[in-house]
N, C-alpha and C positions, 0 to 999 in steps of 0.2 A: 359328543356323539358324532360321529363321523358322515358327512354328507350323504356320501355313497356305499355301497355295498363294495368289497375287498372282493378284486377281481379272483381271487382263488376259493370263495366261497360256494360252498354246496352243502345243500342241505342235507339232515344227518338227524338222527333221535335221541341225540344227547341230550336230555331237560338243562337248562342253567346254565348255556352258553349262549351268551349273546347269538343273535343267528346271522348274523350277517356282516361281521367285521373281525380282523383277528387283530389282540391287544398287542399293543407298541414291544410289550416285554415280550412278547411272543414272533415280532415280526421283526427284529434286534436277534434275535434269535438264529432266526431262517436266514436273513440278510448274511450274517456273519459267521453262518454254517458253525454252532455250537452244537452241535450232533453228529453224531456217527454215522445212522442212518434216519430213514425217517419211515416209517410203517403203517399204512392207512389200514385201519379195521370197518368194515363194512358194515352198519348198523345191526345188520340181521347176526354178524358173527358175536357182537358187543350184545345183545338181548340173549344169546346161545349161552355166552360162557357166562355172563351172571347170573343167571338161571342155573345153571348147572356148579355154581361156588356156594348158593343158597343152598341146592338141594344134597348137594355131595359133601360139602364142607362145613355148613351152616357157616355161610361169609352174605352176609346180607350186605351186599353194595349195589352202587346202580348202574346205569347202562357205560357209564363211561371207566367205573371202575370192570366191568364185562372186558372193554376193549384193552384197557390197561394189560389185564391178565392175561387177553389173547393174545398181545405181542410179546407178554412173556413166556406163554406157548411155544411160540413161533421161535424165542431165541434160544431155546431149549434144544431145539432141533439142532443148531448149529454151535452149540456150544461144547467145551472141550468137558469129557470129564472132571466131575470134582468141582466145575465151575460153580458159584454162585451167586443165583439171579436174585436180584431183588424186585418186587413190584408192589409198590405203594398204593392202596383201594381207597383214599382217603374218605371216601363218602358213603352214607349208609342208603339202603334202598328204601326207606319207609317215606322220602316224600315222592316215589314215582309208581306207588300204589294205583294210579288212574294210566300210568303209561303200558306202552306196548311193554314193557316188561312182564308184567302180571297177567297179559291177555289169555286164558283159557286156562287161568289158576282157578280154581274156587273159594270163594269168601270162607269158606268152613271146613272144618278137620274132617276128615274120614274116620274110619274107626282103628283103624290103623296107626294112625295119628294122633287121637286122642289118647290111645295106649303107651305108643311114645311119652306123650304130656305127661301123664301121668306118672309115667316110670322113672322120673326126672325127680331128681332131689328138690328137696324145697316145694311143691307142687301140691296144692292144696285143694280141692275137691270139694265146686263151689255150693 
């Protein structure tokens, strides 16, 4: 563990990154400019888009898979026809159930929602 806080740190609402040091493989990285570019996503836009891959795509990832996606957003914009983006979510949303992710979700289905459930193969009617 590192003495000090990594002078480029700021804080951010990504659960499960250490908060206040960036790892050797990662600063090896920077150092020797292994990137093309580099694309800061602003937590609030990282809680927008995975929120919106849950409810649009049913892609349950968490806030950092949000920002993953956002800068594949972003490289959409600028990319040539026919291109192919890839963007990896490696992580699932169900341990950030307490996080600003789910704030002003509701714990329980509507009826709306329940009819969905329902209308889903395999769905059994408890």
């Amino acid at each position: 563990m590192p003495a000090a806080s990594h002078p480029a740190f700021e804080p951010h609402p990504i659960q499960g990154w250490t908060p206040d040091f960036i790892p050797r493989v990662l600063q090896e990285a920077i150092d020797k400019a292994y990137y093309d570019e580099l694309i800061s996503i602003a937590g609030a836009e990282a809680v927008k888009w995975a929120k919106a891959l849950a409810q649009k795509e049913g892609i349950f990832t968490g806030i950092s898979g949000g920002a993953t996606f956002s800068v594949a957003m972003r490289i959409t914009d600028k990319a040539a026809p026919g291109s192919v983006i890839l963007a990896m979510l490696p992580d699932t949303g169900e341990r950030y159930l307490t996080a600003p992710l789910f704030e002003g979700i509701p714990e329980d289905m509507d009826d709306e929602e329940r009819a969905i459930s329902r209308s889903t193969p395999g769905y059994q009617t408890p």
